[in-house]
C-alpha positions in Angstrom: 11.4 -7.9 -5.0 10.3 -4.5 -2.8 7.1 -4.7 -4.9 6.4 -8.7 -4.0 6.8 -8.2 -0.9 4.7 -5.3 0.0 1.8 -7.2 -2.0 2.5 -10.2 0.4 2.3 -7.8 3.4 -1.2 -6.2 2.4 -2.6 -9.4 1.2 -1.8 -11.1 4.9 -2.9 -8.2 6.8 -6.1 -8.2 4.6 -6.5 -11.7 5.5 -6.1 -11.2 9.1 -8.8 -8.2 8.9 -11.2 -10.7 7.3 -10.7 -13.4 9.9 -10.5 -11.6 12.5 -11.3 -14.2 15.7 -12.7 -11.4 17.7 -15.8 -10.7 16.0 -15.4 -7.5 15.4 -12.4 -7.0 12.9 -9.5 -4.6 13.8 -9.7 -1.4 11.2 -5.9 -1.0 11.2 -5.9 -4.1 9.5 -8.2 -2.5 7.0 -5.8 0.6 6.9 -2.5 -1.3 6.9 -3.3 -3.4 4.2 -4.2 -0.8 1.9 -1.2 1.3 2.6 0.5 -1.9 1.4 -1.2 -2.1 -1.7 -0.4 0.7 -2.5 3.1 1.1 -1.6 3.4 -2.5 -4.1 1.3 0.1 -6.7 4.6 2.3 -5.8 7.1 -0.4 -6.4 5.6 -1.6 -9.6 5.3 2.3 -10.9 9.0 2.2 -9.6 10.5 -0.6 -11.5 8.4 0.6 -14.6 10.1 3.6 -14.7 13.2 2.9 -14.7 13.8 -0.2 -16.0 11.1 -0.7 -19.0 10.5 2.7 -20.2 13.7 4.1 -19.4 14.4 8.2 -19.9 11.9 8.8 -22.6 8.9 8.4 -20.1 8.8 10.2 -16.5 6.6 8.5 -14.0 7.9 10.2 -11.2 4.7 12.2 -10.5 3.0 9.1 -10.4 5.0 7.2 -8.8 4.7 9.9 -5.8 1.5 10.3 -5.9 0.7 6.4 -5.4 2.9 6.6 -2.2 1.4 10.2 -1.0 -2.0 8.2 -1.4 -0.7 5.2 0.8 0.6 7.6 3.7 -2.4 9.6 3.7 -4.7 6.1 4.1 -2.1 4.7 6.7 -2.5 8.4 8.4 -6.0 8.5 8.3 -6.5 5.2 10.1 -3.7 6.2 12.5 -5.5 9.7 13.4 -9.0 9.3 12.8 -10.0 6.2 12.9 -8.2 4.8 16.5 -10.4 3.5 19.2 
């Protein structure tokens, strides 16, 4: 459900970064959406883990590394890339 729902979230702020009415889209948008995406890549790496593979197969390097990755974009727009 966690996983559905962050995919909703990133696909609606990726939407409202396309149509931006402004004219000149919003980047955090841009940034939110992807930290979205890939806290769903976390999600889906989450339920993987522990429900279909089970002990035999640890994915929690991965599954850390796809929500490092999602921090550092979200941080990035946050810092870097404000107006």
């Amino acid at each position: 459900m966690c996983a559905l729902t962050s995919l909703l979230c990133a696909l609606v702020l990726m939407r409202a970064y396309v149509r931006c009415p402004s004219g000149k889209p919003v980047r955090l948008l841009l940034w939110s959406s992807l930290c979205f995406a890939g806290l769903a890549l976390n999600n889906v790496l989450l339920v993987v883990d522990k429900v279909i593979t089970g002990p035999e197969l640890d994915l929690s390097l991965w599954r850390s590394g796809a929500a490092l990755v999602a921090m550092g974009v979200m941080l990035y727009g946050l810092i870097w890339d404000s107006e």
